[in-house]
C-alpha positions, 0 to 999 in steps of 0.5 A, a space after each residue: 164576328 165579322 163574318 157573321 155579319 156578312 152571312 146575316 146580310 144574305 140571309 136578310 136580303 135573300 128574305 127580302 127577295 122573297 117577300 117581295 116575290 110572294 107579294 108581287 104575285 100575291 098582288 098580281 093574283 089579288 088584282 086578276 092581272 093577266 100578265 103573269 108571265 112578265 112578272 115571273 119573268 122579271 121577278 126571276 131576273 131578279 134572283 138571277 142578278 141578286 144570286 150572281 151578286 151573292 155569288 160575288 159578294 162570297 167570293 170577295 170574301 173568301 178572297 179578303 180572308 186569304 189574304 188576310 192569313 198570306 199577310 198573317 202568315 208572312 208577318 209571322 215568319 218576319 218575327 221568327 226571322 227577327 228572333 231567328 236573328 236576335 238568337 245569333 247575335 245572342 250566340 255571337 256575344 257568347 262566343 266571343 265571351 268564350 274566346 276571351 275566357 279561353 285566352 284569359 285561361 291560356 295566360 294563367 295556365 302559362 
């Protein structure tokens, strides 16, 4: 969901960048202006900052969600450290009641 969010934020903004774009030159044509150049110009400034700032923006992302799956990952395997480690005090507990029982066995039997 989250990441949805994100990608739906660029594909806004970047909308957003082009309407203003077409309306810079729709303006500029509709008012004879003849400094074309500096408004494409600046208006490829613009997508050029904007595009490095997407750029950014994903890569702190993709950045964010590994290490989200390294924290998942090595929280994981403390809980299977933590059964890992239950599991022998379990076996520990057995043996001791299985040495017992061999005693007791070995008291009967004399």
């Amino acid at each position: 969901m989250k990441q949805d969010r994100w990608k739906l934020y660029l594909k806004v903004s970047w909308g957003a960048v082009i309407a203003l774009l077409a309306f810079s030159l729709l303006v500029g044509w509709m008012g004879g202006s003849d400094s074309w150049n500096s408004m494409l110009a600046g208006s490829v400034w613009i997508i050029i900052n904007f595009g490095i700032l997407t750029l950014l923006i994903i890569i702190a992302v993709r950045i964010k969600e590994w290490i989200e799956g390294q924290v998942a990952n090595v929280a994981e395997q403390k809980g299977a450290g933590a059964e890992l480690q239950m599991l022998r005090q379990s076996v520990e507990r057995i043996e001791a009641k299985v040495d017992r029982i061999e005693k007791v066995l070995d008291g009967i039997s004399e």
